[in-house]
N, C-alpha and C positions, 0 to 999 in steps of 0.2 A: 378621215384624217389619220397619219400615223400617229403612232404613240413613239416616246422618247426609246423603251423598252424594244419596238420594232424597229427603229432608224437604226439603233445601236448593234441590232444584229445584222444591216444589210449595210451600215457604213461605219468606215472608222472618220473620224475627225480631227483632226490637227487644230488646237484653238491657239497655237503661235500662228500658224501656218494660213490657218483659213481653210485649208485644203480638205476636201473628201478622197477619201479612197475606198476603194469596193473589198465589202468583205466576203463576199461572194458574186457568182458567176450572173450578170444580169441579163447578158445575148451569148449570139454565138462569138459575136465580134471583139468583149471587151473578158477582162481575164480577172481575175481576184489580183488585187491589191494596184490596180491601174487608178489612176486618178479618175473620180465620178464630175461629171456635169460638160456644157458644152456655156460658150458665149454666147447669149442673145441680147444684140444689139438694143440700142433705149435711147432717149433722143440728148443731145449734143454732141453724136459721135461715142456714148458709150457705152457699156458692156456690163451686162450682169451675168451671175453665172447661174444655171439652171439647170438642173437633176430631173432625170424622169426613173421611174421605176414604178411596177405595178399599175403600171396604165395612167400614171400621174403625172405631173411637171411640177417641180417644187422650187421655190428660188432657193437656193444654197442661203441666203442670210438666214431666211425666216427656218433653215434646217438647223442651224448654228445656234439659233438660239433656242430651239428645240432641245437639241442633243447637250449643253450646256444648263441649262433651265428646268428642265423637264415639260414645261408648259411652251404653248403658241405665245408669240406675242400677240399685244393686246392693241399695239397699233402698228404702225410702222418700222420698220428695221434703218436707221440713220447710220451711214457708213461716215465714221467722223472725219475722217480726211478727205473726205469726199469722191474717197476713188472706190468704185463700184466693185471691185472685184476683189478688194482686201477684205478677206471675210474672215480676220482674225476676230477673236473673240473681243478682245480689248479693245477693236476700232467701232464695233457694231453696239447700238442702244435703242430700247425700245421707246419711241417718241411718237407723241400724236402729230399729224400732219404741217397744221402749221409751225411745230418745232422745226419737224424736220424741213421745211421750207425757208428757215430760217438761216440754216446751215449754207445757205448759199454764197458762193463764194467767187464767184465770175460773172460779169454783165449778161446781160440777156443780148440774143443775140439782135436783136432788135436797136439796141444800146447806142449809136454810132460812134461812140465814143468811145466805145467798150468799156468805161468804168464802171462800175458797182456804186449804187445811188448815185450818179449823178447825170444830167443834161446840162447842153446848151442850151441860154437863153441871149436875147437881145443884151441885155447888162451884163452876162458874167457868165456862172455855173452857179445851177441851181444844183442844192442836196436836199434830197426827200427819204424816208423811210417809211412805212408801214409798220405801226406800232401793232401790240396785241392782241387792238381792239377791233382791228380789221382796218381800221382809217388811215389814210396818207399824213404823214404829221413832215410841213416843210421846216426845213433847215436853215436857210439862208441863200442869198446871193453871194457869191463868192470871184473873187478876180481870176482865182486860177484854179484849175481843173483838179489839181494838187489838195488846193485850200477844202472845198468843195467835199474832194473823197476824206479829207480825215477827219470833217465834220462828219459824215458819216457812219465813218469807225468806229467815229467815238458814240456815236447814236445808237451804233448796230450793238456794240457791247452792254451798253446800258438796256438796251429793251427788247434785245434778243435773248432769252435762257438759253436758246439752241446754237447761238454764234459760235465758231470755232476757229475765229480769226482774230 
């Protein structure tokens, strides 16, 4: 593992920005003060940013919070807005998994509905949520799909800590 002391001598960081830049020479291809890391894809179509140096591959969050912290996180790296590649300091927090699962903020794509908590049923729309405990806790029958999703919101806020909507 690097240490924050080593990161700091082969990267600079921008913690408005997110950004890495090289503070020295790491191939023949790339020059001091180039932006460091490359996009590798992750599933819904999105994009993490990932660093290699010294034979390594590091995700740029879990660098971010390195080089800011001094320390690795201790779980997860939760991108608050939920976009992958804003790897400002002030978007990123370190959460255990089902936090950061919590943070979720678009239908599965499974969904057909595409709303967030909610199905079609035979009477209505049902909302459901997945409280703390790990268990499905239902919501209600709902006339409209509308009615449904804000019973949710309002579910998700209450017994989500990790909710960011």
């Amino acid at each position: 593992m690097i240490t924050q002391t080593k990161l700091k001598e082969i990267l600079h960081y921008s913690h408005e920005t997110g950004i890495f830049t090289w503070l020295v020479k790491p191939n023949k291809r790339t020059c001091i003060g180039d932006i460091a890391g490359n996009h590798q894809p992750i599933v819904g179509g999105k994009y993490r940013i990932r660093i290699r140096f010294q034979g390594v591959t590091y995700r740029a969050h879990r660098l971010a919070w390195l080089y800011m912290t001094g320390i690795w996180p201790n779980n997860e790296i939760d991108h608050i807005d939920g976009d992958s590649i804003n790897n400002s300091f002030s978007n990123l927090r370190d959460v255990d998994k089902h936090n950061n699962i919590q943070n979720q903020t678009k239908a599965n794509k499974r969904n057909i509905l595409g709303i967030l908590g909610v199905s079609k049923v035979k009477t209505g729309y049902a909302a459901q949520i997945k409280i703390p405990n790990g268990k499905s806790k239902n919501l209600g029958i709902f006339e409209t799909s509308e009615l449904a999703h804000s019973a949710y919101l309002e579910a998700k806020r209450k017994y989500h800590i990790g909710c960011t909507i």
